[in-house]
C-alpha positions as CSV (number, residue, x, y, z in Angstrom):
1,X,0.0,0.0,0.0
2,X,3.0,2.2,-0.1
3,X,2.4,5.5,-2.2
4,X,-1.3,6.4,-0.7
5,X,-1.1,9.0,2.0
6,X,-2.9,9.5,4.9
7,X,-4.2,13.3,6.0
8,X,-5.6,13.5,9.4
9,X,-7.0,16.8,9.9
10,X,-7.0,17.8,13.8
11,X,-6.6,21.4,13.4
12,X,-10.8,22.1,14.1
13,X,-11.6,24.8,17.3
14,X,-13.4,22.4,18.7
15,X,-15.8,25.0,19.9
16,X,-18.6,22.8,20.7
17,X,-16.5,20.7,23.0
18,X,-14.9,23.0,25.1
19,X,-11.7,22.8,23.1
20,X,-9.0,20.4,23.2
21,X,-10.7,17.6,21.6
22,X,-8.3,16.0,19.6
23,X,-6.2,15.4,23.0
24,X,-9.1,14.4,25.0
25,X,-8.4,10.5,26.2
26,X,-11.0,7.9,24.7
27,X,-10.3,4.5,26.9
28,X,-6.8,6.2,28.3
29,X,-5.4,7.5,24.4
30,X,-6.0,11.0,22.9
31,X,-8.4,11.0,20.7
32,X,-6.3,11.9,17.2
33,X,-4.4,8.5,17.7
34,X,-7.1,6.5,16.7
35,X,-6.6,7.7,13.0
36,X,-3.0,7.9,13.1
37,X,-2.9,4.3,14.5
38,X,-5.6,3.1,11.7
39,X,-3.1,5.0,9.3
40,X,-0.1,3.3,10.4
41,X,-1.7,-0.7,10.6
42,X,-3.0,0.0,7.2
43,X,0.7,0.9,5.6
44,X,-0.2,4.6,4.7
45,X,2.8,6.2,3.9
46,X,3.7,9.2,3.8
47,X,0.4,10.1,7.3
48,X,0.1,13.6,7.9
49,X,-1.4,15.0,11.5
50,X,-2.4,18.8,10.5
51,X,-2.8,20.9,14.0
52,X,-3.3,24.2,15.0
53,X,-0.4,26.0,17.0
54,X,-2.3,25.3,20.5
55,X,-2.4,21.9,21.2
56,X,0.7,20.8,18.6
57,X,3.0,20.3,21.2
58,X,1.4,17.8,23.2
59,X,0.1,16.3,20.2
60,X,3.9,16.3,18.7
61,X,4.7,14.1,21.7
62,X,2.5,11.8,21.2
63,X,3.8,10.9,17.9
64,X,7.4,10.8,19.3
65,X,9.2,7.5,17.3
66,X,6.5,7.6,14.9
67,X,6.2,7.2,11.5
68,X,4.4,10.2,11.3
69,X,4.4,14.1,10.0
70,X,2.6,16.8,12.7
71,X,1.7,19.8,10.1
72,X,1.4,23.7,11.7
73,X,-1.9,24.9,9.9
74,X,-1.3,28.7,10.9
75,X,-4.3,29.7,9.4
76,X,-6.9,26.9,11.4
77,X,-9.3,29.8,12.3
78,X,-10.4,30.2,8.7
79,X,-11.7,26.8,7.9
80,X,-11.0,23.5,7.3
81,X,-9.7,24.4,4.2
82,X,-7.4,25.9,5.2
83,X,-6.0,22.2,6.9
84,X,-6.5,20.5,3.5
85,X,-4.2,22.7,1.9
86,X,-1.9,22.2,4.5
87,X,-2.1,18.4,4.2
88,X,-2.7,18.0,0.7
89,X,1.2,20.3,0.2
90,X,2.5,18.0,2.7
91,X,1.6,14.3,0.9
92,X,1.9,15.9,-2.6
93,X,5.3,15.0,-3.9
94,X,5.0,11.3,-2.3
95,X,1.5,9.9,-2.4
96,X,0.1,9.1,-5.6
97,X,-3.2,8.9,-3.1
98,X,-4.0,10.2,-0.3
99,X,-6.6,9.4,2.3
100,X,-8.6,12.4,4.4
101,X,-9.1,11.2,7.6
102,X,-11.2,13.2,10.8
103,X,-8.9,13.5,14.0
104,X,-12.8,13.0,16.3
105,X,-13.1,9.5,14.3
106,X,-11.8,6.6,16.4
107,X,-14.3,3.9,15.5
108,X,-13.1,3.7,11.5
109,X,-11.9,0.1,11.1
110,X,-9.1,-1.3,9.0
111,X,-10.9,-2.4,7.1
112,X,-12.3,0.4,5.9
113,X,-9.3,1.5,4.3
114,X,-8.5,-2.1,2.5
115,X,-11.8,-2.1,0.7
116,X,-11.4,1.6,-0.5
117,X,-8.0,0.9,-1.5
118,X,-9.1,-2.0,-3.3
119,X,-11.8,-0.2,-4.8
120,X,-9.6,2.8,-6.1
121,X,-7.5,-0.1,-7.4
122,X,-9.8,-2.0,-9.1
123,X,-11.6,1.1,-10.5
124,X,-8.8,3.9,-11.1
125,X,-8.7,2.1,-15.2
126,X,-12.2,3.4,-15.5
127,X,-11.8,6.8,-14.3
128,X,-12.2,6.5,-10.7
129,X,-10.3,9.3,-9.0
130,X,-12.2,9.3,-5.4
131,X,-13.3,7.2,-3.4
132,X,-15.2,7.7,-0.8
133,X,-16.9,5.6,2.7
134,X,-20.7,5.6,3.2
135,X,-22.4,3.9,6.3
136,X,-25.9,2.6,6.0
137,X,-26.3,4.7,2.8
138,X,-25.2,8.0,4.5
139,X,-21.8,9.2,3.0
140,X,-18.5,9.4,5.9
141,X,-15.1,9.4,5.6
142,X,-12.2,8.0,4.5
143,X,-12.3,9.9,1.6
144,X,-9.5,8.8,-1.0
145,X,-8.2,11.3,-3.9
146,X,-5.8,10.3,-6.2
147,X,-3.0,12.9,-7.0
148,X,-4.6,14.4,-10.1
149,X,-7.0,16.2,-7.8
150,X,-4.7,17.9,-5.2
151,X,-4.7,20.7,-7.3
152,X,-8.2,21.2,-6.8
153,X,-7.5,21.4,-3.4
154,X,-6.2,25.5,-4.0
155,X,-9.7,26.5,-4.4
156,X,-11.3,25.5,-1.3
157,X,-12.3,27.9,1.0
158,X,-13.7,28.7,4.7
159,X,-14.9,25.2,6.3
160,X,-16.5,23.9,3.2
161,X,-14.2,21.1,3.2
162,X,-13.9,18.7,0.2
163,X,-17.7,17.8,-0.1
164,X,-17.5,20.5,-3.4
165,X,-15.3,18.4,-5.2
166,X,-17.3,15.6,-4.9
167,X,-20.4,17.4,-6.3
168,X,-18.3,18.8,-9.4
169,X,-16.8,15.3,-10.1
170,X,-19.3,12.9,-9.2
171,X,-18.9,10.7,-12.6
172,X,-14.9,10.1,-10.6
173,X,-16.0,9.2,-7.7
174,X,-16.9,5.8,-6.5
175,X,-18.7,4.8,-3.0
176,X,-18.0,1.9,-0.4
177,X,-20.8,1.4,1.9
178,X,-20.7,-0.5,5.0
179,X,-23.4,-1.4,7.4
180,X,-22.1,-0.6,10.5
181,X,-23.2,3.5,11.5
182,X,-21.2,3.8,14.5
183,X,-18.1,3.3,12.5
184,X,-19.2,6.7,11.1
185,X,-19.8,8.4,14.7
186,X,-17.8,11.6,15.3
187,X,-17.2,13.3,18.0
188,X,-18.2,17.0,18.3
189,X,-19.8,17.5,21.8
190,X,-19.0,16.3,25.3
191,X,-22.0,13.9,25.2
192,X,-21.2,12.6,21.8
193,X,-17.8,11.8,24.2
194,X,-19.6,10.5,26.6
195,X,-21.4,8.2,24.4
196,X,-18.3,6.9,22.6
197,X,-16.7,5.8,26.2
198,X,-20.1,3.7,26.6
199,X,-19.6,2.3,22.9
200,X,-16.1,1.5,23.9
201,X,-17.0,-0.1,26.6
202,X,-19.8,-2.3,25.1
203,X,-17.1,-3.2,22.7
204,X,-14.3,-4.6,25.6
């Protein structure tokens, strides 16, 4: 799988939590690990953490020894575009692929990223540029681009995130769908929090 990048954006305000989220500890690990750890069992290479200047310190020691990249994104107050840029610059002279990954996503399996791989394989000959998770019918992340599109990338802007590409090249992109909707489950308030602990705990 070497060549297809991983981008975990971590860089949000996290406004709705109270801040901090991407350090907060799910079962005794910050949160952001989940993805990076998901990035490294899958063989992602070159994996990309993109922060904001407040918490990159503590998140940089986390990832001490590891095969991993922690991206500043000075500009985090302007968007999430702003931390696709900043990944997307950073993968785009290794990864003929890279994965977008959500730093408040712990519950996205391996497998996951196999069967989008192997669809982005299996489909790249006929076109297929994206590639993209759904759960239960309702769209998610990973999302996969192939190279071709980072340039695409330069026209983001605010917190729009990718979801514009997607529109504008829908006949590119291909979806995976998987039944399992927790897999899908971010984390964006403290009870969302508190109901991944008891999901983690069901799942012990």
């Amino acid at each position: 799988m070497s060549g297809i990048g991983a981008i975990i954006l971590a860089a949000g305000q996290a406004r709705r939590f109270g801040g901090g989220k991407s350090l907060a500890l799910l079962s005794g690990k910050p949160l952001f690990l989940y993805p990076v750890e998901l990035a490294i069992r899958s063989g992602l290479s070159p994996i990309v953490v993109v922060a904001a200047n407040d918490h990159a310190a503590a998140m940089s020691a986390c990832i001490v020894d590891q095969p991993v990249r922690l991206v500043l994104n000075q500009d985090a107050e302007q968007g999430m575009s702003t931390s696709l840029r900043a990944g997307i610059e950073a993968v785009k002279e290794h990864a003929r692929a890279a994965f977008i990954l959500l730093a408040d996503q712990p519950f996205i399996p391996d497998e996951a990223v196999r069967r989008l791989i192997e669809r982005y394989e299996d489909g790249y000959g006929k076109g297929i540029r994206i590639v993209r998770a759904a759960y239960g019918g309702r769209p998610g992340h990973p999302v996969l681009f192939d190279r071709n599109l980072y340039p695409l990338f330069d026209s983001l802007q605010g917190d729009e995130g990718a979801r514009s590409l997607l529109k504008t090249h829908k006949a590119s992109v291909a979806t995976v769908d998987f039944p399992t909707a927790e897999w899908n489950d971010d984390i964006d308030t403290v009870e969302d929090y508190r109901r991944a602990e008891r999901y983690v705990r069901k799942d012990q």
